[in-house]
N, C-alpha and C positions, 0 to 999 in steps of 0.2 A: 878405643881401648879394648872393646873385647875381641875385634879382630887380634889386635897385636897379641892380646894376652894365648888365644888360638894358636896364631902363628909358633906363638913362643913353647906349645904344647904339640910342635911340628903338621899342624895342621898347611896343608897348601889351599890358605884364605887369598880373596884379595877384596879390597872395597872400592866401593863406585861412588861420589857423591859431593858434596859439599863438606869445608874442613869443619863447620860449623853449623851449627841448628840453634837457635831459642824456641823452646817450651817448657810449658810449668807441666810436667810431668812429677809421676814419684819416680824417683831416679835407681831406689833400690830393685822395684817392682822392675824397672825398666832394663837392667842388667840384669837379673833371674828371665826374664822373658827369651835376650840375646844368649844369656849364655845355655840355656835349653835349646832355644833353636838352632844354636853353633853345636852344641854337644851330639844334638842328633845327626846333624850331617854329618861331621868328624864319625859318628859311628857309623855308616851307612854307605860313606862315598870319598872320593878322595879328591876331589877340586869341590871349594867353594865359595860362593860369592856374594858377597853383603855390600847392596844397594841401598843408599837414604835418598829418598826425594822428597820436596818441598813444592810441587806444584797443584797442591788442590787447598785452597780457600781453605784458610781453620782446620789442616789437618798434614800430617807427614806420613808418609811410611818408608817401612823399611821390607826388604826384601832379601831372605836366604835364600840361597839357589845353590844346587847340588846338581853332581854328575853320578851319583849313586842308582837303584834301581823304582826309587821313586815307590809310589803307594797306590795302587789301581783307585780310581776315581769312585768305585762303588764302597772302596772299605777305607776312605778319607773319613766321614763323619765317625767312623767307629777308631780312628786313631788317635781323634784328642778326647775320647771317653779315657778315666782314670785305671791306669793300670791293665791297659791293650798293647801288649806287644806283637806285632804286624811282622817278626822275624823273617816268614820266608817269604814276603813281598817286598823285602827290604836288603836281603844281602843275606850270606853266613854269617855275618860279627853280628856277635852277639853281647850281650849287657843292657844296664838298664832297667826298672823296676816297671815303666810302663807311664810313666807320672810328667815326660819331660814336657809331652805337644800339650795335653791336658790344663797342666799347670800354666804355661806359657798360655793359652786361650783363657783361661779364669783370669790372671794377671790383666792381661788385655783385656778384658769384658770389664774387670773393675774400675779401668780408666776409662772406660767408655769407647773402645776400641773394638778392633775386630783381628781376626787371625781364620785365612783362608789360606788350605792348603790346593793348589793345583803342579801343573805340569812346568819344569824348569828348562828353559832353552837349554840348558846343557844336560838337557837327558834324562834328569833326576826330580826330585822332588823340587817346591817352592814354594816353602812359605812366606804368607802376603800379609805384613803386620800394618794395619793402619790405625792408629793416635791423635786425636784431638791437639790440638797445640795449649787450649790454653784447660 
């Protein structure tokens, strides 16, 4: 859903994964997570790609991946601090209050998850959402 709803905000999404997941997540928390994480590559880049996989024991992740200009490896921890905007490691487009990766990393930590940002095969950023299943 949240690719499609992207899509439908002319983003060029595409997803990778199974039609299907069971977990007892919060499922609102769980859509504020995706659509921060969609929201920032939509700002940042212009191909992106959202992976779910299912292969690690009592856990899922998901994975945004961007063709954007990505976030140098030293100034990653200072980007999900609240209200860090990282502009000129990131692109000219600008917006945004600073709050999206932030937010998105406290969501995930209150499910007992994790969100690591690294390097995305398509050149850009990739954040790395992992979820407890139950």
């Amino acid at each position: 859903t949240a690719v499609d709803t992207a899509a439908d905000l002319g983003a060029d999404i595409h997803y990778r994964g199974p039609d299907a997941l069971q977990a007892m997540v919060r499922p609102l928390a769980l859509k504020r997570i995706l659509a921060n994480l969609i929201d920032n590559a939509r700002r940042h880049a212009a191909r992106i790609e959202l992976s779910l996989a299912d292969d690690t024991p009592g856990h899922f992740a998901i994975d945004v991946e961007d063709d954007g200009p990505g976030i140098p490896p030293e100034r990653r921890e200072e980007a999900l601090l609240p209200f860090r905007r990282l502009d000129e490691g990131r692109g000219d487009k600008r917006g945004g209050a600073g709050l999206g990766l932030a937010s998105a990393q406290r969501a995930c930590a209150a499910m007992g998850g994790t969100l690591i940002l690294g390097d995305s095969a398509l050149g850009g950023l990739k954040a790395s959402l992992t979820l407890p299943k139950t």
